[in-house]
C-alpha positions in Angstrom: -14.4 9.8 -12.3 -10.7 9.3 -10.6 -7.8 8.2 -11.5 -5.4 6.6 -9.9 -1.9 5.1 -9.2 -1.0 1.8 -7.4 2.7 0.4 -7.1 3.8 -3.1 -5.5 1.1 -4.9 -8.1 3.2 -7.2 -8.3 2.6 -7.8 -4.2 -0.7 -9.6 -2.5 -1.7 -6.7 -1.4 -0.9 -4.3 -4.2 -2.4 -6.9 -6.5 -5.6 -7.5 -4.6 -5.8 -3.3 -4.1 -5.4 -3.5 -8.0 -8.3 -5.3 -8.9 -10.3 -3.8 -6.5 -9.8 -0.4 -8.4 -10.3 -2.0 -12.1 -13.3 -3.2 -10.9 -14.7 0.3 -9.4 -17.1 2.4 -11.2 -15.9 5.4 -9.8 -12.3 4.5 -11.1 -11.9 5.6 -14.8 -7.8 4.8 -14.7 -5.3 2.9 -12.7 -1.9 3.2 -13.4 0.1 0.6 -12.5 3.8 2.1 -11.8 6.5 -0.7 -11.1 9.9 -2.6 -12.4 8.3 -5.3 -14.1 5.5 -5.4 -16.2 1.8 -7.2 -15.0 0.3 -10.0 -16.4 -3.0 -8.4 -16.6 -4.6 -7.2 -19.7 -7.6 -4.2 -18.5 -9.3 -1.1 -20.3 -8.5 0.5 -17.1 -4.9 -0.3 -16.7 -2.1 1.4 -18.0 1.7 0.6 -17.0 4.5 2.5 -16.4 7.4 0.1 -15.9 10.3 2.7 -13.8 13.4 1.0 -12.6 15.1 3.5 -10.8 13.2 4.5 -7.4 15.1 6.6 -5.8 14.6 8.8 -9.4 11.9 9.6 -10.9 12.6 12.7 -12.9 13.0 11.0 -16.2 8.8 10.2 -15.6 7.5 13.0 -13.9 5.3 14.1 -16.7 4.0 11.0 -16.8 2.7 11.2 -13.1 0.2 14.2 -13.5 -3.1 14.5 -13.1 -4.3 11.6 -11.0 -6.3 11.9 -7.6 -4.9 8.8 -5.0 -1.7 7.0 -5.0 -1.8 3.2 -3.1 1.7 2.5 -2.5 1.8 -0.9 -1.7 5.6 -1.5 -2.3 7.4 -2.9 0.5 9.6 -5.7 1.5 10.4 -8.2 4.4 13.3 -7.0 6.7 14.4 -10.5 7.2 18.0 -11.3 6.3 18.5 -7.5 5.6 21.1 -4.4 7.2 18.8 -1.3 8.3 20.6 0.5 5.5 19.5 -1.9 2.5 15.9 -2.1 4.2 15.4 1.8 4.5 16.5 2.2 1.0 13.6 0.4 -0.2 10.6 1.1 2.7 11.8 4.8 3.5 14.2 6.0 0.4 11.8 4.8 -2.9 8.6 5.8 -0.9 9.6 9.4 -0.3 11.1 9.4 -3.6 7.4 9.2 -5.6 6.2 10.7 -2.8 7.4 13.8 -3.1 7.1 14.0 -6.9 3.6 13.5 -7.1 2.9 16.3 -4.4 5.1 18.6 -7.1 2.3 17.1 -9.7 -1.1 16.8 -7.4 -1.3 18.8 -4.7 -4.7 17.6 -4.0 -4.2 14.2 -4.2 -4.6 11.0 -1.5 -1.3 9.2 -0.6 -2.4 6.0 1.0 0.9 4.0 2.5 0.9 0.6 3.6 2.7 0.1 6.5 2.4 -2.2 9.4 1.1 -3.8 12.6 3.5 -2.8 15.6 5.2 0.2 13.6 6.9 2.4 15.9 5.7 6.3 15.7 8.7 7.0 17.5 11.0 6.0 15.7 13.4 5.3 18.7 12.1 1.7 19.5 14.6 -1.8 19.7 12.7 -3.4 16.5 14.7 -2.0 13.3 11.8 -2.4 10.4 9.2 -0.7 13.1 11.4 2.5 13.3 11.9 2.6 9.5 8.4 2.1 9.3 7.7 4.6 11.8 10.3 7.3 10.0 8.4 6.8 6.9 4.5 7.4 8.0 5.6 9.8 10.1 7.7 12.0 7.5 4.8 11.0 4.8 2.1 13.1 7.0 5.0 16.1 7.0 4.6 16.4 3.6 1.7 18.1 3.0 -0.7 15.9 0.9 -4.6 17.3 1.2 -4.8 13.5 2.6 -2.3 11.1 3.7 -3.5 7.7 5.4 -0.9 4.9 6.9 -2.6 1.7 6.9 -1.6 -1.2 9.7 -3.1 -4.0 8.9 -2.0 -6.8 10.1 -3.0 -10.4 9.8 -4.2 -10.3 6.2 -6.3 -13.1 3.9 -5.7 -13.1 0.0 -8.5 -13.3 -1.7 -9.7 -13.8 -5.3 -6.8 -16.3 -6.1 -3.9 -13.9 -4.9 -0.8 -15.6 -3.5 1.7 -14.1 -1.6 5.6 -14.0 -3.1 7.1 -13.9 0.1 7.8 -18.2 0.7 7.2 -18.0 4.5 3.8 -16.2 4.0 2.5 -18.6 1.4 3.4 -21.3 3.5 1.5 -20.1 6.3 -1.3 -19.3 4.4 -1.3 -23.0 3.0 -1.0 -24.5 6.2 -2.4 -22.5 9.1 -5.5 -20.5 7.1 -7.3 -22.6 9.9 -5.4 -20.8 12.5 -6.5 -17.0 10.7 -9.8 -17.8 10.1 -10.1 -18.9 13.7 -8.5 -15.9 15.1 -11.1 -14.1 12.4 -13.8 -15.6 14.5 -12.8 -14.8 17.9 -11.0 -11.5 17.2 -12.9 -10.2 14.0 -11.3 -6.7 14.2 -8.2 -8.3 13.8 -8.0 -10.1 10.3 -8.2 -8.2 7.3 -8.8 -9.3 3.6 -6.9 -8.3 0.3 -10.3 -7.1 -0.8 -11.0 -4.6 2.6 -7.6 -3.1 1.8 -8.7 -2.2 -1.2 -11.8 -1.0 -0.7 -10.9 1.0 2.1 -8.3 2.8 0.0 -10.4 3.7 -2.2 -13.2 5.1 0.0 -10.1 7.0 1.9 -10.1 8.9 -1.3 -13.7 9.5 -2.2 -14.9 10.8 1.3 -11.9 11.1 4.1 -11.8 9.0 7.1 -11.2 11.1 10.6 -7.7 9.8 11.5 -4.6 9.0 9.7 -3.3 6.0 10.9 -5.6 3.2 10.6 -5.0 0.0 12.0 -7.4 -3.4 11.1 -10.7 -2.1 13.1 -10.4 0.9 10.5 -9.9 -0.7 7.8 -12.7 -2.6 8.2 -15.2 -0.1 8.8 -13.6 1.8 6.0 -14.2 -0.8 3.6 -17.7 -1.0 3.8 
């Protein structure tokens, strides 16, 4: 049996990797690690509400003994300086990242990042090179297995609405649109429920490369 830690719950995704976890029978534990507490009551689920991510000393002993971490935290870069954005994508990422390597050496660190991220790091578009600093220095670190997932187009599922206003307005008003795209071009649309799925069967038996864009996610979920 596993255990294991998601953060951004809170999120679409996070949420939707959340229950797809709780509802594993390989999963004995999720721990739910974020700055606000869940409205979701489940013999599975613990909580460990942190608010300080850039610090996580004060909980450390708390963070031991688990096999996968899903860190589905992450923010839109619109309206935002590079320096308030990396804080948040890059800064609290590496922050828990590196203190659960300190407290599992063995264990999967699945990151979810983005369509269009930029590897280099050097490109024009400022959350793609954040996004690219942080998978790229999250493979550095030395987890037995790291995996950056790119999703891109993604459908909620099982009632999950997205907190970001322009997403759930999208979602309420051009799911025709996705759904076609899903038809033509169904390597290209992810679910909530794939994501999860995939993450967990990153952890239970690998997957050959470690960035994994919506093709891989797909066939990673089944």
């Amino acid at each position: 049996m596993k255990k294991v830690i998601v953060t951004g719950a809170t999120g679409m995704v996070g949420k939707g990797v959340l229950l797809e976890c709780l509802d594993h029978p390989e999963i004995s534990e999720v721990l739910a690690v974020g700055r606000n507490h869940l409205e979701i009551d489940h013999p599975k689920l613990k909580q460990l509400i942190h608010k300080d991510f850039i610090n996580f000393s004060e909980v450390k002993s708390q963070l031991t003994g688990y096999n996968a971490c899903f860190y589905c935290l992450g923010i839109s870069s619109v309206g935002l300086k590079e320096e308030e954005y990396k804080k948040i994508t890059y800064d609290f990422t590496l922050a828990l990242a590196k203190t659960l390597l300190e407290n599992n050496p063995q264990m999967t660190f699945n990151y979810v990042s983005g369509q269009g991220t930029d590897s280099s790091e050097s490109g024009r578009v400022m959350w793609a090179r954040v996004k690219g600093k942080t998978e790229n220095d999250l493979l550095k670190l030395g987890f037995n297995q790291a995996f950056m997932f790119r999703p891109g187009i993604i459908i909620p599922l099982r009632g999950i609405k997205s907190r970001t206003k322009s997403y759930r307005f999208m979602y309420n008003y051009f799911m025709w649109l996705v759904k076609i795209v899903k038809t033509l071009a169904p390597n290209s649309v992810v679910s909530t429920t794939q994501i999860g799925q995939a993450m967990i069967n990153s952890m239970l038996r690998g997957f050959p490369q470690n960035v994994l864009k919506a093709k891989d996610i797909i066939e990673l979920s089944k």
